[in-house]
N, C-alpha and C positions, 0 to 999 in steps of 0.2 A: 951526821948520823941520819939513818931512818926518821920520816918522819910519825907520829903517835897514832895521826890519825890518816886514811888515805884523802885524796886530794878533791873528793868529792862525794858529798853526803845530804842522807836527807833527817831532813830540821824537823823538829814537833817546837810549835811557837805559839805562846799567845797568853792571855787569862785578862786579869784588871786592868781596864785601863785608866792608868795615873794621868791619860794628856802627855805622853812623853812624843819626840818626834823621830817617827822609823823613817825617814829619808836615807841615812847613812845604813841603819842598819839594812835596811831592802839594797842597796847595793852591796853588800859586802854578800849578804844570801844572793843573789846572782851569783857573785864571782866565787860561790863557794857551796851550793847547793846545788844538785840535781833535782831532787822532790822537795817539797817545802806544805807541810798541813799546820791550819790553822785551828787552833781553839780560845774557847773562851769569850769575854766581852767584848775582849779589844778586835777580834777577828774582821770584821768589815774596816777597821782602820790598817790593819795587817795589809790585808787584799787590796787595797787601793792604791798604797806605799808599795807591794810588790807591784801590780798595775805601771803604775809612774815611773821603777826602775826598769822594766820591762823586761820580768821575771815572771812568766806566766805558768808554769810548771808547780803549782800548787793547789791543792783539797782544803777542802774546812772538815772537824768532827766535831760532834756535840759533845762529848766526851775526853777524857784521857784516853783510855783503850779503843776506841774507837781510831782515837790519831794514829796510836801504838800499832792497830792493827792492818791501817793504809799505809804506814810509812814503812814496815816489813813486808807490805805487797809491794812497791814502788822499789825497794830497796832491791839496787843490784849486786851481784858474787861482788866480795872485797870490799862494799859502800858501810859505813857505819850509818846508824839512826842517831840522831841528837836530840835530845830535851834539853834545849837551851830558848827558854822562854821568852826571853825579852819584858817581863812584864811581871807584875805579882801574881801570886796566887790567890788571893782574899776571894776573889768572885767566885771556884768551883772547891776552891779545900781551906780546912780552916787553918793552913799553915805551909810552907816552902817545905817543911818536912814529909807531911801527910802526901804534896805532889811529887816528893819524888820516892816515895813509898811504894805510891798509887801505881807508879812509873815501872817500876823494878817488878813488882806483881804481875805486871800486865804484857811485860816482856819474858819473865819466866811462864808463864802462862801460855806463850806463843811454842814454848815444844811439847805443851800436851800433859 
């Protein structure tokens, strides 16, 4: 069958960092990302793990909507945007729920 999602997308990643190790995951975002923005705590551990996989096609934002609103400029006809974090959310909301809230807001918000 079709597959769900097209074959290359750009990623919004990041928030607390628990000490987890993105070696694997920064390879899998090469072989699967076009644009990649970073937020949150963990962001300079993010960026260095993309760095090492040598996946350099990624933004940092100080925000959620900020990410929301470079990974809709970055994003090409037919690309999906992803909020697939890799990380908790404790450091900018006070719940997994509240970010992907924040998320859906800041994407409906992008047609005006």
């Amino acid at each position: 069958g079709k597959p769900i999602l097209p074959e290359r997308n750009v990623l919004i990643a990041g928030g607390y960092d628990k000490g987890a190790d993105f070696t694997v995951f920064a390879k899998a975002v090469k072989e699967s990302v076009s644009n990649g923005v970073v937020i949150g705590q963990v962001a300079k551990r993010l960026t260095a793990a993309f760095d090492e996989a040598g996946f350099a096609a990624y933004s940092s934002a100080d925000t959620l909507e900020g990410a929301v609103n470079i990974a809709y400029r970055q994003a090409q006809p037919g690309e999906a945007v992803l909020l697939s974090p890799a990380c908790a959310s404790w450091d900018m909301f006070s719940s997994f729920e509240e970010r992907g809230e924040r998320f859906k807001k800041a994407v409906k918000e992008l047609g005006g």
